[in-house]
Backbone as a chain_set.jsonl record, in Angstrom:
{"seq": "XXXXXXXXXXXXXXXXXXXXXXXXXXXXXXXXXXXXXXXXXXXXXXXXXXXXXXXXXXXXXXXXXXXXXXXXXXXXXXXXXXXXXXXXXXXXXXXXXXXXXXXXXXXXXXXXXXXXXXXXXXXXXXXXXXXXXXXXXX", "coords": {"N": [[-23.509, -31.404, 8.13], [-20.3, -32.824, 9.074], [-17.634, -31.742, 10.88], [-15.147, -31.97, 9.751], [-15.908, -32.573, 7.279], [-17.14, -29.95, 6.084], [-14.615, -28.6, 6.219], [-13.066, -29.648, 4.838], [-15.031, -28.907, 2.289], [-14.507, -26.328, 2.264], [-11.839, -26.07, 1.92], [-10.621, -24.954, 4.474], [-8.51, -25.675, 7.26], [-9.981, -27.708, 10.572], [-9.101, -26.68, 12.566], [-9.056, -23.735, 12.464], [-11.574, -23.613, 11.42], [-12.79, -23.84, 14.181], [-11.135, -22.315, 15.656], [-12.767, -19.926, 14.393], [-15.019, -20.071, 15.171], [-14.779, -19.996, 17.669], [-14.198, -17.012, 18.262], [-16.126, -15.954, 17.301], [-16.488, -15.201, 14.606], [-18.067, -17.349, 12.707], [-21.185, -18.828, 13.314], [-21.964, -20.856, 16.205], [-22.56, -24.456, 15.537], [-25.794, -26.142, 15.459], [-25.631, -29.32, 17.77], [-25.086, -32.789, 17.449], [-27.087, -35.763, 18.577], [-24.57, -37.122, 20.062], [-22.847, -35.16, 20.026], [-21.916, -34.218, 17.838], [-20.431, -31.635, 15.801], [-22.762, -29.899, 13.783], [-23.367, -28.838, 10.379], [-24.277, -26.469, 8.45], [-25.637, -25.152, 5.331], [-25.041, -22.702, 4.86], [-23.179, -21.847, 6.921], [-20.674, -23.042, 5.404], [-20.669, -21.125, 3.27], [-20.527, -18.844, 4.624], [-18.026, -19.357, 5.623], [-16.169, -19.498, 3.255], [-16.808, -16.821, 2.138], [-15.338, -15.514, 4.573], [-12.836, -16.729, 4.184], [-11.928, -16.092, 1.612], [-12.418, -12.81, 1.863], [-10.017, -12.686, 3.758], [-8.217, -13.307, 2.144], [-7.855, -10.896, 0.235], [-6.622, -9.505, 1.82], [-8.166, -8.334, 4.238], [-8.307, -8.479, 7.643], [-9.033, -10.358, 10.265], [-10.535, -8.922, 12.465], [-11.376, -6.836, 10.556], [-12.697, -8.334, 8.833], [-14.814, -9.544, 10.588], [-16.009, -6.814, 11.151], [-17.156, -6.162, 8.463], [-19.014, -8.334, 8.12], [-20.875, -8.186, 10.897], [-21.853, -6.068, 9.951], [-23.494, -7.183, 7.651], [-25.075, -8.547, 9.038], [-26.225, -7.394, 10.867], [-28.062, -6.332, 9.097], [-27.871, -4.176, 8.034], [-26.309, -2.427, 4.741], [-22.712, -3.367, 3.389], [-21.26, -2.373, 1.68], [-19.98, 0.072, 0.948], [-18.161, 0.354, 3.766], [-16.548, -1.835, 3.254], [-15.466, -1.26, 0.929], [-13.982, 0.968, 1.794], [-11.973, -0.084, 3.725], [-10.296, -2.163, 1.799], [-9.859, 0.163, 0.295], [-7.589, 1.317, 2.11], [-6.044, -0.596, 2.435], [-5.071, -0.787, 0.181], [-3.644, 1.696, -0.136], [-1.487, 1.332, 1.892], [-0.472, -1.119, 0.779], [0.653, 0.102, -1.059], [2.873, 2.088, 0.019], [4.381, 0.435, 1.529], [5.318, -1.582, -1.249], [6.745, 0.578, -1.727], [9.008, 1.034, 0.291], [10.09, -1.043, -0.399], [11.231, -0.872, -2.975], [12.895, 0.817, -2.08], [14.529, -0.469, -0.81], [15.551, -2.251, -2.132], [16.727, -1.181, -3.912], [19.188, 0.045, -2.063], [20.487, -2.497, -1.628], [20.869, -3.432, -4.149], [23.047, -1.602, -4.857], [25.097, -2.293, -2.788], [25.531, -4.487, -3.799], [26.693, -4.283, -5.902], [28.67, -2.559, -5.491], [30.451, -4.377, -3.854], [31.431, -5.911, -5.576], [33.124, -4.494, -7.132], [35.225, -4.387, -4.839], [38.376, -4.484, -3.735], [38.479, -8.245, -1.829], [41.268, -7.743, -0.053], [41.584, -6.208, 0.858], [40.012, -5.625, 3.1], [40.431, -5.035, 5.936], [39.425, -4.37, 8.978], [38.618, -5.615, 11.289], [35.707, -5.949, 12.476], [33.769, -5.082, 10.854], [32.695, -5.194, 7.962], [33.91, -4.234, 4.349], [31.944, -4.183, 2.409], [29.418, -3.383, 3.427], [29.159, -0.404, 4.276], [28.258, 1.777, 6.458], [28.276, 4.555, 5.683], [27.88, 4.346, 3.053], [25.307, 2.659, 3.142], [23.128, 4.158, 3.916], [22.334, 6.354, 1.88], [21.639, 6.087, -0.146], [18.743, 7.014, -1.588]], "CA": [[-22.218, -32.002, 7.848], [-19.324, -32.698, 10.48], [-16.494, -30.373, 11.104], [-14.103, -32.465, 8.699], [-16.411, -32.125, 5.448], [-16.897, -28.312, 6.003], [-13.186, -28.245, 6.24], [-12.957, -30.008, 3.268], [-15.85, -28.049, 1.01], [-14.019, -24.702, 1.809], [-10.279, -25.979, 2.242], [-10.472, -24.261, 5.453], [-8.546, -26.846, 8.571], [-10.73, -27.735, 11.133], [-8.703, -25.907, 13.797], [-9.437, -22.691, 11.74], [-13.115, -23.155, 11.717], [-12.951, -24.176, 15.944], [-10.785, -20.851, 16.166], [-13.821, -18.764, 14.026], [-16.416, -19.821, 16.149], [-14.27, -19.386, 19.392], [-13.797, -15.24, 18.235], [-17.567, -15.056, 16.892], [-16.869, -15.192, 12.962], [-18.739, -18.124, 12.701], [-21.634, -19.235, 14.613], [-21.868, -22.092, 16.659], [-23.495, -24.827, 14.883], [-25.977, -27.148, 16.276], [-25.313, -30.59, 17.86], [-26.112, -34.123, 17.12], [-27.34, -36.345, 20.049], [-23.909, -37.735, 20.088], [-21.838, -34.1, 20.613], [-20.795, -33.569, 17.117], [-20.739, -30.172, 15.647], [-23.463, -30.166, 12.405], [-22.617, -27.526, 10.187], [-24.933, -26.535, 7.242], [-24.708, -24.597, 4.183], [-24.75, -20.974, 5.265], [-21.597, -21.817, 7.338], [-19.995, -22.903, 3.984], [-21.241, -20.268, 2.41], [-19.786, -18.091, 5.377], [-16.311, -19.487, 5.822], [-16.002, -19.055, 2.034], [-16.401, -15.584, 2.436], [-13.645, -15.608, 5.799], [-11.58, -17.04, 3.774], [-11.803, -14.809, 0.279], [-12.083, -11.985, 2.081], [-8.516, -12.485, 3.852], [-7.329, -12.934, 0.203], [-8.017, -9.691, -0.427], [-5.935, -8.547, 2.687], [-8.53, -8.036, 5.244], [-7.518, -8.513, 8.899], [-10.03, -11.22, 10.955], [-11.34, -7.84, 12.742], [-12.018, -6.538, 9.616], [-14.099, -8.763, 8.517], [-15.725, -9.712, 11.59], [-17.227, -5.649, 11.103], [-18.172, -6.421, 7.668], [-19.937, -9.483, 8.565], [-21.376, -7.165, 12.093], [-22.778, -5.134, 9.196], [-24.722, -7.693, 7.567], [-25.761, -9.463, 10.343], [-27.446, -6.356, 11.02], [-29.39, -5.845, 7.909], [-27.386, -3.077, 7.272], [-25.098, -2.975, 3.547], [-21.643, -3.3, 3.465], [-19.857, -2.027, 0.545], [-18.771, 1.385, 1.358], [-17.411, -0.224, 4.433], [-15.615, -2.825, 2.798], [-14.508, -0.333, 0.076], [-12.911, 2.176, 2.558], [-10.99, -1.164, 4.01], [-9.818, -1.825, 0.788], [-8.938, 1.225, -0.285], [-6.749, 1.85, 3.423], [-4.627, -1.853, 2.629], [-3.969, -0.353, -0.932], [-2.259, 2.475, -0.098], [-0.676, 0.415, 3.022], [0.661, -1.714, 0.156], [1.388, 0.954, -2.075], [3.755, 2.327, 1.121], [4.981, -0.945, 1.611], [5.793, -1.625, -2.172], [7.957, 2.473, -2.629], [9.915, 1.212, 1.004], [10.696, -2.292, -0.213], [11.74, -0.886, -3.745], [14.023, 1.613, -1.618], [15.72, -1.255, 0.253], [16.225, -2.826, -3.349], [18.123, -0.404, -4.714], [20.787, 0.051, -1.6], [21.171, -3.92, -1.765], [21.603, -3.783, -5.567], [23.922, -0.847, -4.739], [25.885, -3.113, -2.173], [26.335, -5.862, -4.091], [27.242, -3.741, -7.015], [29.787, -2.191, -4.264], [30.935, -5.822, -3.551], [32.086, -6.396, -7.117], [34.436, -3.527, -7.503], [36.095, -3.886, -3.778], [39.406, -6.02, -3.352], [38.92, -8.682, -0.282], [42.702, -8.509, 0.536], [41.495, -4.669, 1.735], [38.836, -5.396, 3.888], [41.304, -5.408, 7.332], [38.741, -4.055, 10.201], [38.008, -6.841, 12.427], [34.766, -5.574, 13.473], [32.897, -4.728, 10.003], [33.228, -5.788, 6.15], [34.0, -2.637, 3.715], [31.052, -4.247, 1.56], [28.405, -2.609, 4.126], [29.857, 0.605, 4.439], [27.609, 2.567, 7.274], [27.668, 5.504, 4.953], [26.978, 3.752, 1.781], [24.111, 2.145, 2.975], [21.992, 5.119, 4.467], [22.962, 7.791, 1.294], [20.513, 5.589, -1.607], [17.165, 7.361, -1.557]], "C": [[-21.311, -31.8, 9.058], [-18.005, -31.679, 9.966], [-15.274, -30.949, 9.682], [-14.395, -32.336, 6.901], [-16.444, -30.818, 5.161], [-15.895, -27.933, 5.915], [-12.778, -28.326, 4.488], [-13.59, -29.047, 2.022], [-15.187, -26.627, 0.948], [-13.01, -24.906, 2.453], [-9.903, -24.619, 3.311], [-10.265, -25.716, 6.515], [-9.522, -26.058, 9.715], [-10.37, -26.841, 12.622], [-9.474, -24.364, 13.436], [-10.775, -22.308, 12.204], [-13.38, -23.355, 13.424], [-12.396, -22.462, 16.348], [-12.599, -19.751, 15.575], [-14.409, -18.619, 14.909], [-15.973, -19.624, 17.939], [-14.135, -17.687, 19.555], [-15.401, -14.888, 17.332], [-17.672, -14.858, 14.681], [-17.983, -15.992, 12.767], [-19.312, -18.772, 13.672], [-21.263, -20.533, 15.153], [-22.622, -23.198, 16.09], [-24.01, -25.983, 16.023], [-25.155, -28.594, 16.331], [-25.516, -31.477, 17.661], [-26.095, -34.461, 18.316], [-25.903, -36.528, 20.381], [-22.5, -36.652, 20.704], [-20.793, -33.962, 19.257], [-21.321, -32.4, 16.516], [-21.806, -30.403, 14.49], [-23.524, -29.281, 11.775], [-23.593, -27.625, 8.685], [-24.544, -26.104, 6.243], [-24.357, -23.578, 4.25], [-23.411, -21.046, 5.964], [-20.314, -22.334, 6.266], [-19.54, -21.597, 3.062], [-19.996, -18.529, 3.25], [-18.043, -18.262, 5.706], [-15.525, -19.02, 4.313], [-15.733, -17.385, 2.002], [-15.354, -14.906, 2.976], [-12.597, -15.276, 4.417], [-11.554, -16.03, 2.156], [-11.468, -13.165, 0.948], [-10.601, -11.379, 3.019], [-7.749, -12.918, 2.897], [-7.022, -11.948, 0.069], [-6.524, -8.804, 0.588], [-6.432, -8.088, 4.118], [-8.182, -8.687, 6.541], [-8.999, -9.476, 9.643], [-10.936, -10.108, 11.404], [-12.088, -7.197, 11.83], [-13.416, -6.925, 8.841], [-14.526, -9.275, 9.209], [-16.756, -8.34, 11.272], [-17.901, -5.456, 9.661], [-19.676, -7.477, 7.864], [-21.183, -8.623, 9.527], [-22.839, -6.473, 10.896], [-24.036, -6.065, 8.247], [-25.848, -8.672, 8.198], [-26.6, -8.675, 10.876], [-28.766, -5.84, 10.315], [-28.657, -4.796, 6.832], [-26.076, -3.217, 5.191], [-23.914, -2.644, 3.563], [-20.754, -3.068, 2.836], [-19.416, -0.827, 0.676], [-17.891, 0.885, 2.592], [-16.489, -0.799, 3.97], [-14.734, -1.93, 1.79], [-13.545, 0.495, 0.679], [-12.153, 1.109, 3.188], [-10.555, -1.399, 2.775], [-8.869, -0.557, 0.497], [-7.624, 1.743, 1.152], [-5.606, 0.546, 3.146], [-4.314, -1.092, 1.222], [-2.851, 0.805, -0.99], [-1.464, 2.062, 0.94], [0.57, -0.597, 2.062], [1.333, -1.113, -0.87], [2.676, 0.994, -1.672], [4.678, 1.539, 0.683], [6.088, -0.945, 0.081], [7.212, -0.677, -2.672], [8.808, 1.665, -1.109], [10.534, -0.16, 0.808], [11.524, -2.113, -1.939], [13.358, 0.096, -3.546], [15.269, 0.7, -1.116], [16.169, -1.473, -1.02], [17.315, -2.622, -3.978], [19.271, -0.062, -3.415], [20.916, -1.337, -1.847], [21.566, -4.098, -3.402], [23.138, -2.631, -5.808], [25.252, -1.779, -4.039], [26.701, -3.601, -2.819], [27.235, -5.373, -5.538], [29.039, -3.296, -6.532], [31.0, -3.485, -4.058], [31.727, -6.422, -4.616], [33.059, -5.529, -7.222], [35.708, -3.161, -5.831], [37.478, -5.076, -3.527], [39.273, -6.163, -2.06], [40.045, -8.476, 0.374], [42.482, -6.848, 1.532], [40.582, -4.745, 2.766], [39.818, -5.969, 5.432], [40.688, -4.899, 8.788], [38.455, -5.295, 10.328], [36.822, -6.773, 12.571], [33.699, -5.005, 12.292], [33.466, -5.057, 8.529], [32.909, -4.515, 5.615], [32.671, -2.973, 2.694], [29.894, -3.454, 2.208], [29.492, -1.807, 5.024], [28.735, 1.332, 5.281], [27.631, 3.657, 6.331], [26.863, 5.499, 3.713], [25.575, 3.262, 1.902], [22.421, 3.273, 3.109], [21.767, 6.389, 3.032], [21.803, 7.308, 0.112], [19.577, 6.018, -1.008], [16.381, 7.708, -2.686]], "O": [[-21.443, -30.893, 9.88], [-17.689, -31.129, 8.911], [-14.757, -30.197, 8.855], [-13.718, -32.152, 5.89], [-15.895, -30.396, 4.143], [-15.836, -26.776, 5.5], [-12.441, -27.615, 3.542], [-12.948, -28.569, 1.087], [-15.228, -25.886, -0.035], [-12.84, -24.268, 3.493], [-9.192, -23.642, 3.076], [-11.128, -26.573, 6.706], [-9.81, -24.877, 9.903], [-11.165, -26.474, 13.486], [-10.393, -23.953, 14.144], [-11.165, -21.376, 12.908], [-14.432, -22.843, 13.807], [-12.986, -21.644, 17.053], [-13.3, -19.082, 16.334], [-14.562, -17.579, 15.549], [-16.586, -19.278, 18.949], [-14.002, -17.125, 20.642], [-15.697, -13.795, 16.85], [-18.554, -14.54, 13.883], [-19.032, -15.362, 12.633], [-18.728, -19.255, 14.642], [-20.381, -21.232, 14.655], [-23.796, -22.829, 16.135], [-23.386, -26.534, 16.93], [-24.369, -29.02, 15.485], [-26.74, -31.452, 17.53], [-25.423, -33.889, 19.174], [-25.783, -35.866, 21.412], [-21.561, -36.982, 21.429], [-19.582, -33.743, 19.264], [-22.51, -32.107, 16.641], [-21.617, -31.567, 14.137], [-23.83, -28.34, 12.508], [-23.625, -28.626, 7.969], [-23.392, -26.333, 5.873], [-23.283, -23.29, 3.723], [-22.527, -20.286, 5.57], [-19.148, -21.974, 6.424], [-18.525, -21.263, 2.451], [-19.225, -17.701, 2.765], [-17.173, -17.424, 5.944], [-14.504, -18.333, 4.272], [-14.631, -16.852, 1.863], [-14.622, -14.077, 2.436], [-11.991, -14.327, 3.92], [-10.707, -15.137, 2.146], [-10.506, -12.476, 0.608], [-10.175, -10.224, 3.053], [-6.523, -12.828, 2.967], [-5.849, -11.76, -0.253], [-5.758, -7.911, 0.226], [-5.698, -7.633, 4.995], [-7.596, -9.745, 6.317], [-10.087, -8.984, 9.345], [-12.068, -10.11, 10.921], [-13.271, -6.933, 12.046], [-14.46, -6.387, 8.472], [-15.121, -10.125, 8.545], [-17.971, -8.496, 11.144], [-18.932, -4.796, 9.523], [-20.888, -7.291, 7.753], [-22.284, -8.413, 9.019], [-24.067, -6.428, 10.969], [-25.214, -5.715, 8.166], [-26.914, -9.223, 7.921], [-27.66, -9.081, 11.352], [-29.828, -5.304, 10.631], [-28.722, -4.61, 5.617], [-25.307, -4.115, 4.845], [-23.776, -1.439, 3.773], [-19.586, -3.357, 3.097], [-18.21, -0.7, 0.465], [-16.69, 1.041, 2.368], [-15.382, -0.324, 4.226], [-13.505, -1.893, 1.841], [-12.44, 0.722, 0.187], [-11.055, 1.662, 3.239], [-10.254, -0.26, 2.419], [-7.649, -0.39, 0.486], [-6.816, 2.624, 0.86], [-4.455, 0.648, 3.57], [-3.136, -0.745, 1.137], [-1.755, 0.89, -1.545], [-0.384, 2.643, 0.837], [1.761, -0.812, 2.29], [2.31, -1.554, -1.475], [3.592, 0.431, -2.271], [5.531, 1.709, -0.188], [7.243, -0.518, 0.092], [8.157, -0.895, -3.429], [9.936, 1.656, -1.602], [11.38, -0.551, 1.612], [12.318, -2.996, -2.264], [14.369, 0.168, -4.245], [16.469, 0.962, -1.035], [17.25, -0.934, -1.258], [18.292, -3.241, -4.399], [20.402, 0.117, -3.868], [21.875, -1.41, -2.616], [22.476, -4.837, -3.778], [24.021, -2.792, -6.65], [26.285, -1.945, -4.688], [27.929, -3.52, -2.814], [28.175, -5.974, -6.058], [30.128, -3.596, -7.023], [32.221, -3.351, -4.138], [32.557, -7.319, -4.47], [34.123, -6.087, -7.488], [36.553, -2.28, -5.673], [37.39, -6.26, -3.201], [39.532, -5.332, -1.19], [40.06, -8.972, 1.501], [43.07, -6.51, 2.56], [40.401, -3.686, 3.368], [39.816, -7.129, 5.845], [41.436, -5.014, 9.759], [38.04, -5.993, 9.403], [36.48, -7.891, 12.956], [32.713, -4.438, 12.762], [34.654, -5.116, 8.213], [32.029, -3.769, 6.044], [32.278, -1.969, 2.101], [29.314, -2.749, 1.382], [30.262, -2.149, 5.92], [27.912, 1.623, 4.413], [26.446, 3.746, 6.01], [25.858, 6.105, 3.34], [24.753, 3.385, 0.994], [21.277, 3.189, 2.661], [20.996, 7.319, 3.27], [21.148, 8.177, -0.465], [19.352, 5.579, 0.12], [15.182, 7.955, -2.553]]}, "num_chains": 1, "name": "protein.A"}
């Protein structure tokens, strides 16, 4: 199949699959007389994968060394599990420092409701983001 149906069977654009096989995800597939790419099912089969497995979170490198691993023979699920388990607590992180911001901005705006505009007379900063107020929510 040409580069546009493989695109199509695993809603992957065709730039995408030109980038894979330019960084080694995906091989190169043979040519027709004519110089177009011909792309079978295993590269289906393989972009499918690509693409699920940066669902999950994994990083192109990432799964380039899963892939590495079965391209070798070797099996790949403790690998893949210890990736996994390194983005979940990454998004755990993530999740406790984005519920921290939450609460000073619900603090703010809470702030924002009880301040009269006719007081806010610095030129050079609004009393709604108060430099002390904002750093003190933890």
């Amino acid at each position: 199949m040409k580069i546009g149906e493989l695109g199509q069977r695993t809603e992957v654009n065709t730039k995408t699959i030109r980038y894979y096989e330019s960084i080694g995800l995906l091989d190169e597939p043979a040519r027709t007389e004519s110089g177009y790419r011909n792309y079978d099912d295993e590269a289906v089969e393989r972009l499918q994968f690509i693409r699920d497995a940066q669902a999950t979170g994994l990083t192109l490198s990432e799964v380039a060394s899963v892939l590495e691993l079965k391209g070798a023979g070797e099996t790949s699920c403790a690998h893949t599990s210890s990736l996994l388990q390194r983005h979940l607590v990454d998004l755990d992180e993530q999740i406790e420092r984005l519920q921290k911001a939450r609460s000073v901005l619900a603090d703010l705006a809470d702030r924002a409701l009880s301040l009269d505009p006719a007081a806010c007379t610095d030129p050079n900063r609004c009393q709604v983001i108060d430099g002390t107020s904002v750093g003190e929510t933890s």
